[in-house]
N, C-alpha and C positions, 0 to 999 in steps of 0.2 A: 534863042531860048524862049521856051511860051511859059507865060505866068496865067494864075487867075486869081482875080479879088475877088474872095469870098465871101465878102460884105463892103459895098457899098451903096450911098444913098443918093446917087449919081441923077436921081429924078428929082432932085427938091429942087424949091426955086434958087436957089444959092448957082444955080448951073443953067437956068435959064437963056442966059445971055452968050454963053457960048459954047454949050452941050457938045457941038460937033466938033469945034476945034480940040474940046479935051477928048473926045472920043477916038480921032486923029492922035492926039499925044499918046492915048494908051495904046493905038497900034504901033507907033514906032516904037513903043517901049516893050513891046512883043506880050502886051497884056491882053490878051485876047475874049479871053470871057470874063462879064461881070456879072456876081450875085449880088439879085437884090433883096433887103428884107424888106416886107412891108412893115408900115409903123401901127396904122388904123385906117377906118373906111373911110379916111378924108385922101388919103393915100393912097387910095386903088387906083385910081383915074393915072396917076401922074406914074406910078409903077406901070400900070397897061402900057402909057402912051410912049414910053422906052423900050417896052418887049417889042410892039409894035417896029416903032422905027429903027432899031438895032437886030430884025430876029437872028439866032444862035448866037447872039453876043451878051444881050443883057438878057439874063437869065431868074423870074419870079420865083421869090416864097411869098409865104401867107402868113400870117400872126397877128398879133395885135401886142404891141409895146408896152412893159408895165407901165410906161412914163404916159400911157396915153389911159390907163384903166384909171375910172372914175364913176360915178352916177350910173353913167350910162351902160357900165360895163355889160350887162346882159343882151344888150341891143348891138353894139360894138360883136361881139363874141355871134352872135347870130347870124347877121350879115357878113361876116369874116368867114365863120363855117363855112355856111350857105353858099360861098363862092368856093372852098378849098373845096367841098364835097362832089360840088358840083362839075369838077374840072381836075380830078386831082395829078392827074399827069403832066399837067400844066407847071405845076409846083414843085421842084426839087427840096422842098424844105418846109417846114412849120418854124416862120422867125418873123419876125425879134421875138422871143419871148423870155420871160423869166422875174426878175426881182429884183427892185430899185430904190433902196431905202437911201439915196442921197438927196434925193431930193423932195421926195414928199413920204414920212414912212405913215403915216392917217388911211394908207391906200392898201397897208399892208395884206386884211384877210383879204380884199378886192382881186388884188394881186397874185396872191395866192392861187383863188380862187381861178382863176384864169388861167395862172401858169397848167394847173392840175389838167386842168379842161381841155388844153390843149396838148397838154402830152398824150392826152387820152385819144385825139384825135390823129396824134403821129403815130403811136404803137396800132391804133385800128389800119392802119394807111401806110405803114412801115415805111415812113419818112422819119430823115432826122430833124433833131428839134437844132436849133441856132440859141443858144441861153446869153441872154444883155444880165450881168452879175456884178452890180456897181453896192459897194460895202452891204452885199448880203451872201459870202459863199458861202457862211453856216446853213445861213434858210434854206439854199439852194440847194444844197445837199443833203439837207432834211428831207425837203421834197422827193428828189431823187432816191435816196435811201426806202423811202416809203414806196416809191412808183417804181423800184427796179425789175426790170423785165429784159430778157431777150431782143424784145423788139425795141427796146429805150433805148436811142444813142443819138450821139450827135456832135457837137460845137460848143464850146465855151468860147463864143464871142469874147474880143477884143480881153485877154486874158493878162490879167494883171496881178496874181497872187504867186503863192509862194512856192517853191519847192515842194513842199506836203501838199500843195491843195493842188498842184500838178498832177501829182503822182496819183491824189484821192480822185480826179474827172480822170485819167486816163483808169483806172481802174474799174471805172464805173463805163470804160466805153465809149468817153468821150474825147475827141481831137483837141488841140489848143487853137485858137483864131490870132496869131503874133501879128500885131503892126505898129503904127508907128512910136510908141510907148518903148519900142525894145532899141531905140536910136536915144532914147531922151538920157542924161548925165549921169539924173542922181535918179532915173526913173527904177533901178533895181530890180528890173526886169532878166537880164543878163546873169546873173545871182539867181534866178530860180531859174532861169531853164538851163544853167552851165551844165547839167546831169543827164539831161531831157533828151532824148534822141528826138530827131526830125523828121523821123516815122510819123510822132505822133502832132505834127505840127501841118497846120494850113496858114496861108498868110492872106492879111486882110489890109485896108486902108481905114475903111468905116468914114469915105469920105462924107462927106465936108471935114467933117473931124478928128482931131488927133493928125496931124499933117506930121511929119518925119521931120528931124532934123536936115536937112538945113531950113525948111521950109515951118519949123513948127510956130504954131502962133498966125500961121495963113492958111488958107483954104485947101484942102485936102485935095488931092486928085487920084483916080486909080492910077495914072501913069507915075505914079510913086511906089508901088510893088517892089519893082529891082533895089532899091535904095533901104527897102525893107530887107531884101531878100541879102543885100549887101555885108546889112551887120551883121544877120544871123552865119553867113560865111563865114565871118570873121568871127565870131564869139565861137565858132565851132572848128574853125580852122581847116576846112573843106572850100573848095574849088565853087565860084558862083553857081557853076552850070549844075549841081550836085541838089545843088540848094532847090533851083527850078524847078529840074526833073522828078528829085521827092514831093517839094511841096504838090507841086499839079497831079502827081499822079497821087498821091492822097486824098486831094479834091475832087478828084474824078469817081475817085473811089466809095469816097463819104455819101457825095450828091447824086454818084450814079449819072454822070454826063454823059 
């Protein structure tokens, strides 16, 4: 079976220390291609230095992270372009981006401001956008409502909402990002996609973070996919192999691999 994570951050230093051997785990685990999101321009270098030594495996986008918009947001946003424009075949994707009121909502028009900007640069560049949507899916979809376009689509990264707000991003064009959230007990993830066809689903790790049961609460790896891919079989009661073949060829689909 071949899988792909379509969001992992598999270049941070969290993976320093033994990059290859996990890169090793996600070939035996028939994880073949990794998306990456950038976060900000502190994060180019270490995104590059994985396209490089992975090529057709680890696979770049571009964005800049709401958790990273601040002061500097227009200078961030410049040098971020500057690179997407510059190269944009390069990029399957404009991500992380979107709206992060968990943790600092002071950022919120900054934010804002940026998610716009960058949508502006996926619909000119008819890439999809990658949307991080941690307790903001009303803004999010404000957003959206306002920017809806033909050329607007994408990802609801790491998708944690409900039944309706499923139904309201696929509606709007956008795929769901299911990972290790849809393993967790009382995570109630399960409850909202029990309706969802797996057309409209891509699976992700979003390593380091959010690690799958059994492993949750340690360090994420993409060779954790299948284990993703395992419950959503099960919560839908189709065949693993079923599971792989949609998912992948939805990401194929989405990214244009």
């Amino acid at each position: 079976m071949e899988w792909i994570d379509t969001h992992t951050h598999l270049y941070l230093p969290q993976f320093d220390e033994d990059r290859a051997e996990v890169m090793k785990r996600c070939e035996t685990s028939g994880v073949n291609r990794l998306l990456l999101p950038n976060i900000d321009t502190d994060s180019l270098d270490q995104v590059d230095q994985m396209v490089k030594d992975y090529p057709g495996r680890a696979i770049p986008m571009m964005g800049l992270h709401p958790c990273s918009v601040g002061e500097d947001v227009e200078e961030q946003l410049s040098r971020i372009g500057e690179i997407l424009f510059n190269d944009p075949q390069r990029f399957v994707a404009v991500g992380e981006i979107g709206i992060d009121l968990y943790w600092d909502k002071s950022t919120f028009e900054k934010q804002v401001l940026a998610f716009k900007r960058q949508i502006e640069w996926a619909k000119e560049l008819n890439k999809p956008i990658v949307i991080h949507a941690r307790d903001s899916f009303d803004e999010i979809f404000a957003v959206l409502d306002e920017e809806k376009d033909p050329r607007l689509f994408g990802v609801f990264h790491c998708f944690t909402g409900t039944e309706a707000q499923a139904l309201k991003a696929i509606d709007l064009g956008f795929y769901l990002g299911i990972g290790g959230v849809l393993t967790f007990k009382n995570g109630g993830l399960d409850q909202s996609l029990a309706n969802i066809p797996i057309d409209h689903m891509v699976l992700e790790t979003d390593s380091p973070y959010l690690a799958p049961v059994p492993y949750r609460g340690k360090r994420n790896e993409s060779s954790y996919i299948p284990i993703i891919g395992e419950k959503l079989a099960q919560l839908k009661e189709i065949p693993l192999d079923e599971v792989a073949k949609v998912t992948t060829r939805n990401a194929v689909k989405l990214f244009s691999l």
